[in-house]
N, C-alpha and C positions, 0 to 999 in steps of 0.2 A: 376507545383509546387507540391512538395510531400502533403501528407495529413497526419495528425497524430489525431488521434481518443483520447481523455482522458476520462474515464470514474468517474463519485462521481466527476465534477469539476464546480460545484457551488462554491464552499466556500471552502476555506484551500487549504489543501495540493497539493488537483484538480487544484483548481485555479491556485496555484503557478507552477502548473508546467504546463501547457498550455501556461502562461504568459513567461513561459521560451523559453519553444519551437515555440510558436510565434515568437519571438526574433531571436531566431536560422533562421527560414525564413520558418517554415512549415506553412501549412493551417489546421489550426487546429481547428478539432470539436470538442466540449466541449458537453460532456451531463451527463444526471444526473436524478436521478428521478424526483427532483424538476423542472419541467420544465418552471414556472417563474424565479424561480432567476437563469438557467444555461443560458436562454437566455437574459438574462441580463446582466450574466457578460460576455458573449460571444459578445454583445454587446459595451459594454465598451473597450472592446480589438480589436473592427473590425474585430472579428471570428462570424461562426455561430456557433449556440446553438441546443440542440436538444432532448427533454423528454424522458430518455429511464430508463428502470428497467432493470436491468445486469439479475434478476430471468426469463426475458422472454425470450427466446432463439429465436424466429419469430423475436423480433424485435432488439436481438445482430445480431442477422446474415444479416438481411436486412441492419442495417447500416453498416456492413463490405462490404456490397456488393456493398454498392452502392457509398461508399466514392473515389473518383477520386484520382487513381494514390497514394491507400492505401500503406504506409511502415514502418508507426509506429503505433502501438496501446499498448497505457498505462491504463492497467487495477490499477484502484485507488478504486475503490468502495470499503467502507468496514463502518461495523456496530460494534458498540461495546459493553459487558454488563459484567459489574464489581459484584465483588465476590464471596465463594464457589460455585463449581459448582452445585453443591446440591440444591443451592436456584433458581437456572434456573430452570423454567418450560421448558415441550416437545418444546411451539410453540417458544420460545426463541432463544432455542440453533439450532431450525430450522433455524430459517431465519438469525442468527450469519453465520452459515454454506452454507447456502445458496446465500447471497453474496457476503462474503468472500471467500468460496472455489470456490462452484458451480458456481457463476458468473463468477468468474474471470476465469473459466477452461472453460464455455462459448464462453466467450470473447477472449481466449486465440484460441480456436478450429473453432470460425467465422474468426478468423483477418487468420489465417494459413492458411483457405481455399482459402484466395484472394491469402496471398504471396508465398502460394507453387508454384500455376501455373502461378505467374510472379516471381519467379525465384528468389527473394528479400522479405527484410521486417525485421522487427525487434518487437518485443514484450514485453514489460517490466514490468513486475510483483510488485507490489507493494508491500512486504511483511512485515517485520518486524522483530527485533530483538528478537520478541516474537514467530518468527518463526524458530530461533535455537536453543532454549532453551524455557522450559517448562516456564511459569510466573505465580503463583501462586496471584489469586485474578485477573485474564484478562484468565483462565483458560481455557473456551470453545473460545475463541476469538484466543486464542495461537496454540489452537489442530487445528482450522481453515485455520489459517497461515502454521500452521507444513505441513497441508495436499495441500497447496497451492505450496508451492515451493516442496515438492515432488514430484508434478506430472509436474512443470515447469520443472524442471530438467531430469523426465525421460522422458519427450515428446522431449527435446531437444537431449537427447542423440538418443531416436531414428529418429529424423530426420538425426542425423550425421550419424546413421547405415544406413540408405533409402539411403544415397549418397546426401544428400541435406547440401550442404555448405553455402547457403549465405541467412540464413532464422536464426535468431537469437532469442535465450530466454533468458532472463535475471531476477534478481531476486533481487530488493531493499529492504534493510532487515535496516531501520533506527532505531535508537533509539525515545527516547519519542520526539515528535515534539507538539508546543505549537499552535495548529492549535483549533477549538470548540471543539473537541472530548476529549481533556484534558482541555481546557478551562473550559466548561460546570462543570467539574466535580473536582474541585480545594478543594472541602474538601470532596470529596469520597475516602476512605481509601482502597478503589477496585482498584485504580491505583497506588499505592505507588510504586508498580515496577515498572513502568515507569519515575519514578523521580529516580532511583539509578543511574541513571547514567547521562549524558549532555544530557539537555530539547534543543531542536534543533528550530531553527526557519524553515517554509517552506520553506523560499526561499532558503537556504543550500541547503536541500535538492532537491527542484528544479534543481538549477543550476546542482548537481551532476547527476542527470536524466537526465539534454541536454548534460551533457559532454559524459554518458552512453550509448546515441540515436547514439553519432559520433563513439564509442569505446566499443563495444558489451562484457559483463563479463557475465558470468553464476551467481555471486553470489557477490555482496555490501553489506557491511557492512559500516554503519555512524555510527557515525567517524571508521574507522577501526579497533582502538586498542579494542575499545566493542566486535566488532566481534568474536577476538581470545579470549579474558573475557570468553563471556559467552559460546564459544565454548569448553572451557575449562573445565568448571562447566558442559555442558555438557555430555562430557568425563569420569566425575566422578558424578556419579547423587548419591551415599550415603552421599560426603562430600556435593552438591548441599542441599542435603536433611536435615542436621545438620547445616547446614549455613543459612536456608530458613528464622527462625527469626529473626535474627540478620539482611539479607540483606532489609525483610520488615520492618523490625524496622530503620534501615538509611533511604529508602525511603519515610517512613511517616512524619522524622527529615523534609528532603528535601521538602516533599510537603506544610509542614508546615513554612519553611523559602520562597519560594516560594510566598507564603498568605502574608506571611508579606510584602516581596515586591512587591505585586499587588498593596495591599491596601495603602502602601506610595507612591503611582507613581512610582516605579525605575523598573517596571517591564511592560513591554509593546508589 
């Protein structure tokens, strides 16, 4: 039976998509720093569980190594901290980057080592819409992601120049997804960019990660049309720049109708 590695799948996003790929028919290891509650829900699914920190590279690599008949690993790990970047301390925006980028570039350079030399494998980047475009107030959390699919992209290109075909990098770049990482923080005005656009549920996103595993893409975008958006605004980073109030000013409207519907029950 294949093996697929998730990494940050304790809770949310993690979960839902182990819970997915289980489904599919992989054997799937769920870990996470939290090493009660990963084994726990690893549990509840009839997967194993397993405590790892993406920041320690001894022990990303050991569990690449050792996972049977490794051919997916879904780098998910990621930390978040809301606001000018300015109000981040040094030790902050270390460890934002550290495992957001450095983990996952990690995890991406353990899992490669199994599937170069068997010849297969697939790897899927967790990233974010906040990693095609700048997001002002998720700032260093963005420049994380920016640097995340950067190097997913060109580590893939050069495996296609090495002559390696069937070793695949992919790179999920979803919109806001209503998982604890916006949960938690439903009246921080640090995340209003992530409400400008469709608040996703995991399991969407899940499912489009096991369709991703059977159909390898360099680069997803949830929903799509966000993708070209804010590829767009991209493209032109002066008018991004003149438009910056206004789009944080709709996404704070949003975060705040949002609230409303929490706190009525129509929101779940």
């Amino acid at each position: 039976m294949s093996t697929a590695v998730v990494t940050g799948a304790a809770r949310g996003l993690g979960l839902a998509i182990a819970t997915a790929l289980h489904r599919e028919g992989y054997a799937v290891l769920l870990t996470d720093v939290d090493g009660a509650a990963v084994r726990a829900a690893a549990e509840s699914l009839g997967c194993t569980g397993a405590e790892l920190d993406v920041r320690d590279e001894a022990a990303v690599r050991a569990v690449a190594a050792s996972a049977e008949d490794l051919t997916l690993w879904v780098n998910n790990a990621g930390i978040l901290a809301t606001g000018p970047s300015w109000t981040h301390d040094a030790q902050t925006r270390q460890r934002i980057l550290e495992v957001n980028a450095l983990g996952a570039m990690t995890g991406t350079l353990a899992a490669l080592e199994v599937m170069r030399e068997a010849g297969r494998g697939h790897i899927i980047n967790i990233v974010s819409l906040a990693g095609l475009v700048a997001a002002p107030g998720e700032t260093v959390y963005s420049a994380s992601k920016h640097a995340l699919i950067a190097f997913s992209l060109g580590t893939l290109a050069e495996l296609r120049a090495a002559g390696v075909r069937d070793v695949h990098i992919s790179c999920v770049c979803p919109d806001g997804i209503w998982t604890p990482m916006l949960q938690e923080r439903i009246d921080d005005e640090g995340v209003a960019v992530s409400y400008t656009g469709v608040l996703l549920r995991p399991e969407r996103v899940a499912a489009r990660v096991a369709r991703l595993a059977r159909r390898p893409r360099p680069v997803v975008a949830i929903p799509a049309w966000r993708g070209w958006q804010v590829r767009f605004l991209d493209a032109f980073p002066s008018l991004s720049m003149r438009a910056a109030g206004l789009v944080l000013a709709y996404g704070r409207a949003q975060q705040r109708r949002y609230a409303r519907r929490i706190a009525a029950g129509r929101w779940r």
